[in-house]
C-alpha positions as CSV (number, residue, x, y, z in Angstrom):
1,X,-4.8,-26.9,-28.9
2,X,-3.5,-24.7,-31.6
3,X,-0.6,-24.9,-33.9
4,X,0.8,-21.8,-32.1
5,X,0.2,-23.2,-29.0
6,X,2.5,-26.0,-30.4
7,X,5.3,-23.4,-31.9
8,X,5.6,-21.4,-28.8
9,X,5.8,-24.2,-26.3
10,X,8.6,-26.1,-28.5
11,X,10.5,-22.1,-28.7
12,X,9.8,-21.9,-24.4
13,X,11.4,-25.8,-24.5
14,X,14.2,-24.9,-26.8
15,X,15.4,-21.9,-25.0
16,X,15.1,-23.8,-21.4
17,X,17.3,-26.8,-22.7
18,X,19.9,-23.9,-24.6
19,X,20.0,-22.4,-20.7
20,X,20.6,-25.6,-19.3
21,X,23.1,-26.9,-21.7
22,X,24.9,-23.6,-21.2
23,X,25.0,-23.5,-18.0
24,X,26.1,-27.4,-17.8
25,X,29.0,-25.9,-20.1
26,X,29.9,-23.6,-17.4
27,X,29.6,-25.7,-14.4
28,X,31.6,-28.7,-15.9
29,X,34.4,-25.6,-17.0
30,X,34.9,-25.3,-13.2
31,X,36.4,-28.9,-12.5
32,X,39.6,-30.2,-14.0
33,X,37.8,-31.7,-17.2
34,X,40.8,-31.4,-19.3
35,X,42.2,-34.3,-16.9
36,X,40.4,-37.3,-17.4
37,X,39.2,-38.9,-21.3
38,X,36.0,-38.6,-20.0
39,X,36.1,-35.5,-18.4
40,X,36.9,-33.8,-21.9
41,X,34.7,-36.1,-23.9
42,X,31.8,-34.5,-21.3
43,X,32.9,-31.0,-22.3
44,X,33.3,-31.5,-25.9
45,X,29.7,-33.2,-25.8
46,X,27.8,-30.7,-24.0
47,X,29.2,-27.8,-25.8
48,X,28.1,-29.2,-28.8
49,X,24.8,-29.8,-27.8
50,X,24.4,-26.4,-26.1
51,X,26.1,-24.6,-29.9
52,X,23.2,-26.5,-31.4
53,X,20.6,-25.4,-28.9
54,X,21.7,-21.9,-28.9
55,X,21.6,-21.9,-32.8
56,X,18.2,-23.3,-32.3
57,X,17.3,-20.2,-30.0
58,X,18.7,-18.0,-32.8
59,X,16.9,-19.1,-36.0
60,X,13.9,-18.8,-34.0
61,X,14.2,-14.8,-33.4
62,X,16.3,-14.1,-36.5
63,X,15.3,-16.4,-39.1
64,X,17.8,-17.9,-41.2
65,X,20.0,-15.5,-42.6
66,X,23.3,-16.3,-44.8
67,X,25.9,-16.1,-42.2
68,X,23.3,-18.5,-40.2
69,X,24.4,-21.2,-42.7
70,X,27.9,-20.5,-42.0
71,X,27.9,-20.5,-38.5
72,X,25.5,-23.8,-38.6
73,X,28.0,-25.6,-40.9
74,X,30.8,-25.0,-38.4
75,X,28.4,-26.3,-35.2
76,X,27.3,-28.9,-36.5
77,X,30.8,-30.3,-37.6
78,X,31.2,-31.7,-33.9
79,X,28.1,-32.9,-33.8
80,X,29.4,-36.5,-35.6
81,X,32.8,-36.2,-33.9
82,X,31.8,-36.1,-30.4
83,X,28.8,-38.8,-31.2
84,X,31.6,-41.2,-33.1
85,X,33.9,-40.4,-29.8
86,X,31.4,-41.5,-27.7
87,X,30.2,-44.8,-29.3
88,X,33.9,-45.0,-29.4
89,X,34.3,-44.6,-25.7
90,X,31.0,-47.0,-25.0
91,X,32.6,-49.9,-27.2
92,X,35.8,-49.7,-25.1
93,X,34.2,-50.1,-22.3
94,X,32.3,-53.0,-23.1
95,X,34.8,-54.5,-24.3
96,X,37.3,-53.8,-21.3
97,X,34.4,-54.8,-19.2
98,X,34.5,-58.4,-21.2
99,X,37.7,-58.9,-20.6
100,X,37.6,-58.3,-16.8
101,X,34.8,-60.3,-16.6
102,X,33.1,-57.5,-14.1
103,X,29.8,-56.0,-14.8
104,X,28.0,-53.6,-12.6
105,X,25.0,-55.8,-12.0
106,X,27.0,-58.5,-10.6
107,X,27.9,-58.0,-6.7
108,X,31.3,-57.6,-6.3
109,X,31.6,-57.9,-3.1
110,X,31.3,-54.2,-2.0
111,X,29.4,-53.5,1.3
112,X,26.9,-50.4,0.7
């Protein structure tokens, strides 16, 4: 295999996971996200990652022009907020979970 066979594959990939980030994006808009902690931390996080993917798409048809940089700078500002918001979110949990002394591996009880 070639090293075009390589780019274009990785371009087919990146536009497939833009689409489904997108669309995740839209799908998620249609429930009450803004409700819940988690329900916005899932929006914020996948509308990052689908602004990343979509500037992925981008740079591949258009190159990397000056206003690229820019827009790139701005995108990629969430990219370290929602990823510190959810390691935030994770070590809550655990340690909420340590105090309850419940974990999801241990029965609880529940009938299936």
């Amino acid at each position: 295999m070639s090293q075009e066979f390589f780019k274009q594959a990785g371009n087919v990939l990146i536009i497939y996971a833009a689409v489904v980030a997108t669309v995740s994006v839209i799908v998620h808009s249609r429930v009450r996200w803004w409700q819940t902690q988690m329900g916005r931390h899932l929006m914020a996080y996948m509308g990052v990652m689908a602004a990343v993917l979509v500037l992925g798409v981008i740079r591949t048809f258009i190159g990397q022009l000056w206003w690229f940089e820019l827009i790139r700078f701005i995108v990629f500002l969430g990219v370290p907020a929602v990823m510190t918001h959810r390691l935030w979110l994770q070590v809550k949990a655990q340690r909420e979970t340590a105090h309850t002394g419940w974990h999801p591996t241990v029965d609880d009880g529940k009938q299936s």
